[in-house]
C-alpha positions as CSV (number, residue, x, y, z in Angstrom):
1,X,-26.7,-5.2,14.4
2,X,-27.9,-3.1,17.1
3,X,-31.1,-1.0,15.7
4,X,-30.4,3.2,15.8
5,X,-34.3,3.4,16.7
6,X,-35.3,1.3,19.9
7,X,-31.5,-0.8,20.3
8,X,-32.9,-3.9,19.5
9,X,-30.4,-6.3,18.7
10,X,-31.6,-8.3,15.9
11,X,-32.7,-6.9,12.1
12,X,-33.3,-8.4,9.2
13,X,-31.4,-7.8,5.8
14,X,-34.0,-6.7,3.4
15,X,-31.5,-5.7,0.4
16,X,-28.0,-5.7,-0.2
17,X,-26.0,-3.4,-3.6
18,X,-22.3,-3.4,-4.0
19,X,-20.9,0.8,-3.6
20,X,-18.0,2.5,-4.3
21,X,-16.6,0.0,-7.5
22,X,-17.5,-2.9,-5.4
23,X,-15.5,-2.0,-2.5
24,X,-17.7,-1.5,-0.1
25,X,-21.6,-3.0,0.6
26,X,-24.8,-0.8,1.3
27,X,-27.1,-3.1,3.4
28,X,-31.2,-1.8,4.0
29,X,-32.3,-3.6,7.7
30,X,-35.5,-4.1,9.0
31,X,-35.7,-4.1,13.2
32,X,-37.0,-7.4,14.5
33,X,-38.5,-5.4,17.4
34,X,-40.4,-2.6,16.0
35,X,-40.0,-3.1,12.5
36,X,-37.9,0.5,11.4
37,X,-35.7,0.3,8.8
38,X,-32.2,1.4,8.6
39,X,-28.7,1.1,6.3
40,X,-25.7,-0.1,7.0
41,X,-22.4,0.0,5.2
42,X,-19.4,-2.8,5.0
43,X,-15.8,-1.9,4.4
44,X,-12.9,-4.0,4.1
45,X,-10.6,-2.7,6.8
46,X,-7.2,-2.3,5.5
47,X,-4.4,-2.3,8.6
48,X,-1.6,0.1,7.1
49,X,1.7,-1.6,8.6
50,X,4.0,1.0,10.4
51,X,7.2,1.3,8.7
52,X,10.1,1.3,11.1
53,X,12.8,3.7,9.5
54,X,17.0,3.6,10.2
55,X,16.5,5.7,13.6
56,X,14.2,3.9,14.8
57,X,11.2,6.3,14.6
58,X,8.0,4.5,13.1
59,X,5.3,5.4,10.8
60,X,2.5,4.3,9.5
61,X,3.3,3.3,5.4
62,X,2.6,6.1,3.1
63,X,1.8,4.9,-0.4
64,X,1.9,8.6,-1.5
65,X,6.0,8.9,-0.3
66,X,6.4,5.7,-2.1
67,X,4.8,7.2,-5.5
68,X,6.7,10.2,-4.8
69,X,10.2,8.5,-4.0
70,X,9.2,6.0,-7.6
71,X,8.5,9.2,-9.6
72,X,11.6,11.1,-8.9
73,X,13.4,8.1,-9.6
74,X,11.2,7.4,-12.9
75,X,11.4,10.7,-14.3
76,X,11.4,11.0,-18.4
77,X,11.6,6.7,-18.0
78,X,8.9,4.3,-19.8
79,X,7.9,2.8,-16.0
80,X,4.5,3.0,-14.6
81,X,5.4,4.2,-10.6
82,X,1.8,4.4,-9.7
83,X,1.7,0.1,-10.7
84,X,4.6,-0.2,-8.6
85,X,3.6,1.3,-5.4
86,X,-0.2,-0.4,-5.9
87,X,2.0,-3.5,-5.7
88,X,3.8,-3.1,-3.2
89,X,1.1,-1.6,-1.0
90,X,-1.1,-4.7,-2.1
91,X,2.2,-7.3,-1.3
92,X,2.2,-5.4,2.0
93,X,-1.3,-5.7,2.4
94,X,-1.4,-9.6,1.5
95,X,1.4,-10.8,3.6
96,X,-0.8,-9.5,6.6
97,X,2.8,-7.8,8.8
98,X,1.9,-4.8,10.8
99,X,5.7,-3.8,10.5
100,X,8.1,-3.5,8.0
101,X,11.8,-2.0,7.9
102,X,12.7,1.1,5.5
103,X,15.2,-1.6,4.6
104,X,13.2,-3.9,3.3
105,X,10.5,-1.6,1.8
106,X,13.9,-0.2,-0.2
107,X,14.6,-3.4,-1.3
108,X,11.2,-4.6,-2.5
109,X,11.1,-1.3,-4.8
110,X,15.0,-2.2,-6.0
111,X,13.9,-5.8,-7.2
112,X,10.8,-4.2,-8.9
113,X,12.4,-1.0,-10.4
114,X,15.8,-3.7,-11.6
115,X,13.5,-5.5,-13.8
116,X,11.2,-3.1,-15.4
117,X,14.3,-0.1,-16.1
118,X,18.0,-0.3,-15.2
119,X,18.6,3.3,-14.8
120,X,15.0,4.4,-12.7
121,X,16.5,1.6,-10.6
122,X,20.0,3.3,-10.2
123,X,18.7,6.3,-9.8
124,X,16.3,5.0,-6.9
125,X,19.5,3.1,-5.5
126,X,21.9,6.4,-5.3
127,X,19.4,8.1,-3.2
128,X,17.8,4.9,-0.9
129,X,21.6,3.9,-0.2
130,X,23.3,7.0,0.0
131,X,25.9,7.4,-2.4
132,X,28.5,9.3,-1.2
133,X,30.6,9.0,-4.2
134,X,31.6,8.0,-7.6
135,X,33.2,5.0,-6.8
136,X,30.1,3.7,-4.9
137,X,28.2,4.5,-7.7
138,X,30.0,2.0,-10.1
139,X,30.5,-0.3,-7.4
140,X,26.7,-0.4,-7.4
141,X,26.8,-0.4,-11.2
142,X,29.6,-3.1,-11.5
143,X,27.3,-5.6,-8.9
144,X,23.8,-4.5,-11.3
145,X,25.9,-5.9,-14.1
146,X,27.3,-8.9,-12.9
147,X,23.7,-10.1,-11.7
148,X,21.4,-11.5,-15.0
């Protein structure tokens, strides 16, 4: 760590605290060349993959569209949508892809949302696959039931 004072390149770690509920580290440095002190902070970087959508445009993953797509599709249900999109965003996060389809975001909330609450998961289905009518609606209902 480069010190702010005289750009000395090496400094000492006098004391370290966890910040922010432990997300984030506030270090105190002392310079090894003239012997200010200064703080640091670490930060886990979190990469936000880009979502590649059905015409092709890209952009980066919005947790708050997700909550907002789970809560229209949760409405007056016993589902917690803000759980969901934490773990999705943290499945996301973990399996370390800097791109996901719309396709398979859709997908991953339609597993969750079918085995928490059958109709928040119809509902999300008949807007993310774009029912055009009643007989793809039971046709989507007909396949939820045959499935245990």
């Amino acid at each position: 760590m480069r010190c702010p004072h005289c750009g000395y390149e090496e400094s000492k770690v006098i004391d370290s605290r966890p910040i922010d509920e432990n997300s984030s580290i506030r270090r105190r440095r002392e310079c090894l060349g003239c012997q200010a002190r200064f703080t640091t902070y670490e930060v886990i970087e979190n990469i936000q993959p880009i979502v590649i959508k059905k015409d092709g445009s890209r952009e980066y993953f919005d947790k708050n569209k997700l909550l907002v797509g789970l809560l229209k599709a949760c409405q007056k249900r016993p589902v917690d949508s803000a759980k969901i999109a934490d773990e999705i965003e943290q499945e996301l996060q973990n399996s370390l892809r800097l791109e996901i389809s719309s396709t398979e975001l859709g997908e991953m909330v339609m597993e969750k949302l079918k085995s928490i609450d059958a109709v928040a998961y119809v509902r999300f289905a008949s807007v993310y696959r774009e029912f055009k009518d009643v007989e793809t609606f039971l046709s989507e209902l007909q396949h939820f039931l045959k499935k245990p």
